[in-house]
C-alpha positions as semicolon CSV with decimal commas, in nm:
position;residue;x (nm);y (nm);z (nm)
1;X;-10,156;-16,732;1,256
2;X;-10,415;-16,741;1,583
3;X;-10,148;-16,903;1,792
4;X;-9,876;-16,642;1,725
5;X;-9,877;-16,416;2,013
6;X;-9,877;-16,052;1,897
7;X;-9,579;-15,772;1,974
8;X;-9,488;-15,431;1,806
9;X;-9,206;-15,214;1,771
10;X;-9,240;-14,875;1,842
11;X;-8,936;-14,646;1,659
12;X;-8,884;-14,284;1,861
13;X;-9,039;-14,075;1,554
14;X;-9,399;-14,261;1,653
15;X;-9,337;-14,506;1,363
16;X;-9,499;-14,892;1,455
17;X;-9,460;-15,218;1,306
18;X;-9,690;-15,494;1,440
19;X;-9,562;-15,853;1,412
20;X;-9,530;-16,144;1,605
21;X;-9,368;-16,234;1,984
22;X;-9,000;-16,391;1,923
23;X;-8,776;-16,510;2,226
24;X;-8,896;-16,357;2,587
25;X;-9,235;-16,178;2,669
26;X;-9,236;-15,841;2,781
27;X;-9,092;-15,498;2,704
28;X;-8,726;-15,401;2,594
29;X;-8,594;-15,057;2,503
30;X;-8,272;-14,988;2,345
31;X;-8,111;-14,803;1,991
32;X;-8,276;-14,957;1,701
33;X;-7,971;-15,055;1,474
34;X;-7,970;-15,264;1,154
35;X;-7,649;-15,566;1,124
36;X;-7,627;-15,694;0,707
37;X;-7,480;-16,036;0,767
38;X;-7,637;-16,336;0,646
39;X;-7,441;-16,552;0,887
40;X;-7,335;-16,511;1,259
41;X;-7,602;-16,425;1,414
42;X;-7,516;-16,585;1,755
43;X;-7,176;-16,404;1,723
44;X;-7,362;-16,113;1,656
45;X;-7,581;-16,158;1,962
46;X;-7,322;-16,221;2,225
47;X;-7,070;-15,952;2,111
48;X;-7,121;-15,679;2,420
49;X;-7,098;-15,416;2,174
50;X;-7,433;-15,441;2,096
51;X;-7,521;-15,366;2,447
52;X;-7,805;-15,137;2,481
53;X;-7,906;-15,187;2,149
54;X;-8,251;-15,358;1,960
55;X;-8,067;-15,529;1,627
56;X;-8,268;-15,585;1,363
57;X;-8,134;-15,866;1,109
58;X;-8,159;-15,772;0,744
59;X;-8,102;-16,119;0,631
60;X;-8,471;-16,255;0,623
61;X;-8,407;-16,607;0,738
62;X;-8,261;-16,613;1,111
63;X;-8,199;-16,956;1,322
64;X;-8,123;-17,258;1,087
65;X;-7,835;-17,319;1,280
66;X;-7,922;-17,323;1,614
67;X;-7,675;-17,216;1,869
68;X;-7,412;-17,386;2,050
69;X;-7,151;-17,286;2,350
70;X;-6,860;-17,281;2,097
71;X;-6,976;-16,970;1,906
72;X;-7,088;-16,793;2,214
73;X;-6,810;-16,485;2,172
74;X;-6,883;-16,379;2,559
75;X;-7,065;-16,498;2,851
76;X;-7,397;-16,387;2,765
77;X;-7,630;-16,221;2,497
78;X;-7,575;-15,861;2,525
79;X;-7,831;-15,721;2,278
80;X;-8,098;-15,495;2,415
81;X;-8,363;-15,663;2,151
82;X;-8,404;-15,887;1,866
83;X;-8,580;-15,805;1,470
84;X;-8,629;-16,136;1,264
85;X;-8,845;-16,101;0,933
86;X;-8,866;-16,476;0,933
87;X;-8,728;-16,717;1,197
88;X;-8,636;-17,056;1,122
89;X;-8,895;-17,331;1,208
90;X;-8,639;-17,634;1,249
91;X;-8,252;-17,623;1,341
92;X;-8,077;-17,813;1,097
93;X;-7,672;-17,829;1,153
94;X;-7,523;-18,094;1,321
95;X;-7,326;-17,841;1,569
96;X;-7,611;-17,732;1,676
97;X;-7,691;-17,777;2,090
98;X;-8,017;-17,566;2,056
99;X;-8,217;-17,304;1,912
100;X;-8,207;-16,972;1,871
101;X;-8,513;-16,909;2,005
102;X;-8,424;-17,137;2,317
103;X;-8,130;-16,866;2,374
104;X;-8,317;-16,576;2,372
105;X;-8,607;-16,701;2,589
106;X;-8,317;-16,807;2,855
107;X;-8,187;-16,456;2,812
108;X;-8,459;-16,270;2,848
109;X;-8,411;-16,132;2,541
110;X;-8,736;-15,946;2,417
111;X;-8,772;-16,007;2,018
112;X;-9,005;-15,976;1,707
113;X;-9,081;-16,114;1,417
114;X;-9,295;-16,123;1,119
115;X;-9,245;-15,776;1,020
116;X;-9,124;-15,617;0,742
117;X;-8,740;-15,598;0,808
118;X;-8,623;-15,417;0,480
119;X;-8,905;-15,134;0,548
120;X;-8,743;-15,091;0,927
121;X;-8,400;-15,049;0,775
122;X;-8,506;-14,806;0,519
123;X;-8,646;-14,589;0,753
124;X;-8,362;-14,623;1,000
125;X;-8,150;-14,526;0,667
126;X;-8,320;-14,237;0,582
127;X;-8,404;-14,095;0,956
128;X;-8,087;-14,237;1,130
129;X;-8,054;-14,494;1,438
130;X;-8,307;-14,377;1,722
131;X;-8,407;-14,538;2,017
132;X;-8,690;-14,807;2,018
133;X;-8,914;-15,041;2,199
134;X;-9,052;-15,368;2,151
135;X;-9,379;-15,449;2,393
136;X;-9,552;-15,813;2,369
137;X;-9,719;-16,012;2,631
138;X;-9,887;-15,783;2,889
139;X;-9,688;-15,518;2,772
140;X;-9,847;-15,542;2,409
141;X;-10,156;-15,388;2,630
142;X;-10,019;-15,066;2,711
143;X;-10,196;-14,779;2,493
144;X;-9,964;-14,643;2,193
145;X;-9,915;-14,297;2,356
146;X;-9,800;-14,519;2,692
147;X;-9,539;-14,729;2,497
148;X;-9,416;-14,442;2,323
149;X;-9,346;-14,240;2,583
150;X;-9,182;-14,472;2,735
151;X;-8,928;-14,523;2,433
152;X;-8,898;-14,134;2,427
153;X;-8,784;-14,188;2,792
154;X;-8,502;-14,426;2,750
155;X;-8,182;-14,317;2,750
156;X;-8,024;-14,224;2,437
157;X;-7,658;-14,386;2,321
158;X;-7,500;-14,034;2,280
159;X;-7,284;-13,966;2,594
160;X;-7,365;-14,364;2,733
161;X;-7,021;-14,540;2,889
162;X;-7,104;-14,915;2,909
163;X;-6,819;-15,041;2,941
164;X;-6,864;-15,115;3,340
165;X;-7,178;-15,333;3,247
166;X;-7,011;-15,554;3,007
167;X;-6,606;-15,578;3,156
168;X;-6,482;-15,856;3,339
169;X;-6,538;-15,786;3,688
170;X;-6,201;-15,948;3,790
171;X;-5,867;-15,978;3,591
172;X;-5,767;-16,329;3,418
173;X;-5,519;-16,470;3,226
174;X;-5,496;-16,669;2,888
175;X;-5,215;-16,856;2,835
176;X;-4,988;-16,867;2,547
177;X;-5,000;-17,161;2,272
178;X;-4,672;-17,219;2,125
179;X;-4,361;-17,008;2,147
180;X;-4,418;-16,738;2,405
181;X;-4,307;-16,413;2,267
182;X;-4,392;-16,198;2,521
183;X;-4,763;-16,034;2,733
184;X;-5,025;-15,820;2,650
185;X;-5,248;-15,649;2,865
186;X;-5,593;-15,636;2,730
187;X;-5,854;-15,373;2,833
188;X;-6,162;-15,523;2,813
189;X;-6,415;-15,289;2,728
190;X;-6,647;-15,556;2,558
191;X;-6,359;-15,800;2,449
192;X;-6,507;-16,113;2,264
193;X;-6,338;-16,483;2,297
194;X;-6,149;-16,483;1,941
195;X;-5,953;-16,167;1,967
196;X;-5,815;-16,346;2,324
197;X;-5,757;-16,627;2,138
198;X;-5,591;-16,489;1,833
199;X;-5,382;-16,293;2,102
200;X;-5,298;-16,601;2,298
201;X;-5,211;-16,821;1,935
202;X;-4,978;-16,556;1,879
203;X;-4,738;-16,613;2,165
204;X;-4,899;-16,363;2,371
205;X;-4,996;-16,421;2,743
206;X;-5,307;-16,251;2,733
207;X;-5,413;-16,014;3,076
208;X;-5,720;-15,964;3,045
209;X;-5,844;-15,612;3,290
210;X;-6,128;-15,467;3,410
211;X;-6,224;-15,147;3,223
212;X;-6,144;-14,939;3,584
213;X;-5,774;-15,012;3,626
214;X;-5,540;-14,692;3,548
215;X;-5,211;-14,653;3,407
216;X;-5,031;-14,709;3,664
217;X;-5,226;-15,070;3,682
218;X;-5,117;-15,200;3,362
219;X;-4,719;-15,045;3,386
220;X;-4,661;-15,243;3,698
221;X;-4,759;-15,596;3,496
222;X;-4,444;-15,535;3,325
223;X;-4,629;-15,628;3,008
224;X;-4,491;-15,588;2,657
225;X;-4,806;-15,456;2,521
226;X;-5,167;-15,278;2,561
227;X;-5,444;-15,393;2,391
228;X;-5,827;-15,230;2,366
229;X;-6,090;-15,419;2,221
230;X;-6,438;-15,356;2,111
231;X;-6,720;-15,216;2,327
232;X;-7,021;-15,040;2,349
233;X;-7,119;-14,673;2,393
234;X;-6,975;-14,314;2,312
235;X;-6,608;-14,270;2,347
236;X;-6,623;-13,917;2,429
237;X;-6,756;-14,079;2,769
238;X;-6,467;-14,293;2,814
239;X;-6,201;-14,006;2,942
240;X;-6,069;-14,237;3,199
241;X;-5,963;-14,490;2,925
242;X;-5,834;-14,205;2,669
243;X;-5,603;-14,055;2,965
244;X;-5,466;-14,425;3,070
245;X;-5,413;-14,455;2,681
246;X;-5,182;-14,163;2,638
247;X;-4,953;-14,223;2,952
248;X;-4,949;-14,558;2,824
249;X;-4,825;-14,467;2,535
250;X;-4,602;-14,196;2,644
251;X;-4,427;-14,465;2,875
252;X;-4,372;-14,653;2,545
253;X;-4,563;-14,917;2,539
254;X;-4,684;-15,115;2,214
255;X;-5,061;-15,043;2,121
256;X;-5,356;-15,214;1,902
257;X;-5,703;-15,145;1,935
258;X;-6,011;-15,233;1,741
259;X;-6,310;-15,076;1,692
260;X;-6,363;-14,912;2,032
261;X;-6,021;-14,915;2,093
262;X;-5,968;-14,705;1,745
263;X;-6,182;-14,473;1,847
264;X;-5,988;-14,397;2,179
265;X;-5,689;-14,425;2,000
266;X;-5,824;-14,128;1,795
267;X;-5,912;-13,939;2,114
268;X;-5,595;-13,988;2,275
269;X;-5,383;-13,878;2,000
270;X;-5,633;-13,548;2,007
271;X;-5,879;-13,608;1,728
272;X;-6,268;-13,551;1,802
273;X;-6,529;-13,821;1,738
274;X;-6,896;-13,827;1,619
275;X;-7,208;-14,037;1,569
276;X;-7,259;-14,197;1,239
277;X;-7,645;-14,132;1,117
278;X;-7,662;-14,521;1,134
279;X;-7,361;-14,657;1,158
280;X;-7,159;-14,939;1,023
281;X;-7,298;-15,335;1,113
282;X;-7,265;-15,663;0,948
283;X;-6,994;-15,877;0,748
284;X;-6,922;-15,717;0,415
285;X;-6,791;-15,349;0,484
286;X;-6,538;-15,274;0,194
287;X;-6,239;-15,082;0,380
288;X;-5,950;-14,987;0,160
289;X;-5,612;-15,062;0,263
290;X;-5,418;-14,677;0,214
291;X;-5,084;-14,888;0,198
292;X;-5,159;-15,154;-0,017
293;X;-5,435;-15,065;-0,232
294;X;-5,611;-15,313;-0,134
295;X;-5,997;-15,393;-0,076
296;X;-6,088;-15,591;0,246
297;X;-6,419;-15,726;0,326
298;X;-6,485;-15,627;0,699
299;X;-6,702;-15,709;0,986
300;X;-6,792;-15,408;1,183
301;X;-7,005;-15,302;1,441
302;X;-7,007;-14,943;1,519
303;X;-7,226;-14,632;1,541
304;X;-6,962;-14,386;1,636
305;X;-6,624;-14,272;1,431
306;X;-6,311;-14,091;1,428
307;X;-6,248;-13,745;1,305
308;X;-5,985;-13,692;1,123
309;X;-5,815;-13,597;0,751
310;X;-5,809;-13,907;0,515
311;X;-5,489;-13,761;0,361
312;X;-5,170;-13,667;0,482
313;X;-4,941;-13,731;0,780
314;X;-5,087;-13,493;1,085
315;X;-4,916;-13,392;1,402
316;X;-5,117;-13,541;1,690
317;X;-5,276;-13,275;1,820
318;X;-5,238;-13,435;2,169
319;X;-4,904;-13,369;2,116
320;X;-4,805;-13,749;2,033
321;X;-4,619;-13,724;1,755
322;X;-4,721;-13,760;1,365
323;X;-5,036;-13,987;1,240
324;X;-5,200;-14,108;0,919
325;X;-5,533;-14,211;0,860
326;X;-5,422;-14,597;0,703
327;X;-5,775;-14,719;0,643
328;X;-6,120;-14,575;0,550
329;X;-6,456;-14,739;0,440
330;X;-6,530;-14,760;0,036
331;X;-6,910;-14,707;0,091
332;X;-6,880;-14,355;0,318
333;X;-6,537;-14,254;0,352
334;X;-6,513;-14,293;0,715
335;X;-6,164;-14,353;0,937
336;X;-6,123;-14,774;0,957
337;X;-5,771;-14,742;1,061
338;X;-5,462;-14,540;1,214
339;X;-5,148;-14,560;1,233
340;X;-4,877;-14,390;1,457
341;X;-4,609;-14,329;1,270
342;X;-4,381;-14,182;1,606
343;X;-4,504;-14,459;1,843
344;X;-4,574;-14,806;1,776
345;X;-4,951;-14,827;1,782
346;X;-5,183;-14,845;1,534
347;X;-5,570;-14,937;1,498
348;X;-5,861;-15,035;1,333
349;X;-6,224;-14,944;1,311
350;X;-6,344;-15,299;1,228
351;X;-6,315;-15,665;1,350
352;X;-6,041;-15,860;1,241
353;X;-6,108;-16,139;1,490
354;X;-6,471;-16,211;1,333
355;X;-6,566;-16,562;1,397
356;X;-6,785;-16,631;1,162
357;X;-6,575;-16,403;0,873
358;X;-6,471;-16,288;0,701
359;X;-6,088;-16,334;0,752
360;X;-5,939;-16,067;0,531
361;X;-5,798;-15,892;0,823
362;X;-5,649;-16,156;1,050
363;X;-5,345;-16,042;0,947
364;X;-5,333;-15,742;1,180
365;X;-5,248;-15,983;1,432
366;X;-4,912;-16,094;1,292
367;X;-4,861;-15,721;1,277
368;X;-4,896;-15,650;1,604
369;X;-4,716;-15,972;1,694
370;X;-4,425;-15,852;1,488
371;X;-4,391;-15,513;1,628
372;X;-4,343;-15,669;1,988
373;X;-4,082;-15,896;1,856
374;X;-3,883;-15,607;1,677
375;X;-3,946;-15,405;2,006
376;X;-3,812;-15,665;2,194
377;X;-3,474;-15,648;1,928
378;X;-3,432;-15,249;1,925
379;X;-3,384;-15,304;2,305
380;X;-3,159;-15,610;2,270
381;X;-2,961;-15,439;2,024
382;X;-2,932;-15,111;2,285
383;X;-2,829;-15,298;2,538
């Protein structure tokens, strides 16, 4: 144990854990969040919703598969910090390029490991996600009431709009594959590689935007569609993207969103939004299906959520006709999933284009897919 360099993690409330320096030296500060997958960590790491956040894996056993530039999901790790209880000594998969802890030190990532990881997400539990630090290196030499305060000083996610740190600076295009069925314009507000990809097997050209274009932007594509994807942040900061969202869909305009972009969905049609204590992260979130009956097994990654009845069909109070709540989670009863049943645009809270699983909701792509095709007929058949 005398080579292992020392670090600690400091929680808001003065709580400290002292373990061992994992990835790069130094000092990180970010919203101390817990993920529950046992796999997909390196998706996990380089989805920009997790920007400005320390994520802390409950599985015990990180890194056995090394990394590799197929799974990378964006163009960089986005997370704030990294909690390991126990990371892997040796990579041992034969897609493998590297190791985990290769990635992080290139990243800069600050990390820790060695500490108790079910105790951290137990108190996180019970106290809810606050913000956190993690000091090693010369960092680790700063007094406790100096790295404290300096957690207590970092900015808090309530009220935070990311989404010009992690969009594409300049628009770009993915090509169809296959039959071309029509073109989607895609906000990206933290967009990962397999929803553009799922998008683009579908038939879709795939537009891919900077989070700052308007309304006016995206009707002058001539697209067939609007897309938002996932992202990071509150979205009662993301007015800009609610507003281009309801002329959007007052021109007519096919929506999906995910995640992020269920959560503006909910704003635009006039519902409120809140933080969850600790929100919802990992790979086995039970969402029921309201139509169905069904049970899907989600990914999700979110720490904010949509207001509105589970039951019932509700006139939008932004005025945008009616809307029912078509999905909610099994373990808190929070809105997964809306549908518009005036416009065609629905949403979902979680991921269906998870890359590492699982793949009970791929489906909503066909769906959306589908409801540009029978678009495209109501307007073949008017003319």
């Amino acid at each position: 144990m005398a080579d292992f360099e020392p670090a600690v993690l400091v929680l808001e409330d003065g709580t400290r854990y002292a373990g061992r320096a994992y990835g790069a030296r130094g000092r990180t500060l970010g919203e101390a969040v817990f993920a529950t997958g046992m796999t997909g960590y390196q998706e996990t790491l380089t989805d920009p919703s997790y920007a400005g956040q320390i994520v802390l894996m409950t599985a015990p056993h990180i890194g056995n598969t090394g990394t590799n530039d197929v799974d990378m999901e964006s163009r960089r790790i986005w997370v704030a910090g990294f909690i390991v209880r126990e990371p892997s000594r040796v990579v041992s998969n034969f897609r493998a390029t590297r190791s985990l802890d290769d990635d992080l030190v290139d990243g800069g990532i600050v990390g820790i490991s060695g500490i108790d990881t079910r105790a951290v997400t137990r108190h996180i539990r019970s106290a809810g996600a606050m913000r956190a630090g993690i000091f090693s290196g010369e960092e680790f030499a700063l007094s406790d009431a100096e790295q404290l305060e300096a957690v207590r000083a970092a900015a808090d996610m309530s009220g935070r709009n990311l989404s010009a740190e992690v969009s594409t600076p300049e628009p770009y295009t993915v090509q169809a594959e296959g039959e071309r069925i029509g073109s989607v314009a895609v906000l990206d507000l933290g967009v990962k590689k397999s929803t553009l990809d799922y998008l683009a097997a579908r038939g879709f050209d795939v537009h891919v935007l900077p989070h700052s274009v308007t309304a006016s932007d995206v009707l002058a594509l001539g697209v067939d569609a609007l897309f938002y994807s996932n992202g990071p942040g509150d979205p009662a900061a993301s007015e800009a993207h609610v507003e281009l969202l309801r002329e959007s869909l007052r021109a007519g305009l096919p929506y999906f969103g995910i995640c992020f972009g269920n959560q503006l969905l909910g704003r635009a049609l006039g519902f409120s939004t809140y933080k969850l204590p600790f929100g919802h992260r990992g790979i086995n979130q039970p969402v029921l299906d309201k139509a169905t009956g069904r049970v899907e097994i989600t990914s999700q990654n979110h720490g904010f959520a949509v207001d509105a009845p589970l039951e019932g069909i509700i006139d939008s109070p932004a005025g945008l006709g009616r809307v029912k709540v078509s999905h909610f989670s099994l373990n808190d009863n929070v809105v997964e999933g809306l549908n518009c049943l005036d416009l065609k645009a629905f949403s979902v809270q979680y991921h269906p284009e998870a890359a590492a699983g699982p793949h009970d909701a791929n489906y909503l792509f066909d769906r959306f897919r589908d409801m540009v095709i029978e678009l495209h007929s109501e307007k073949e058949g008017a003319e």
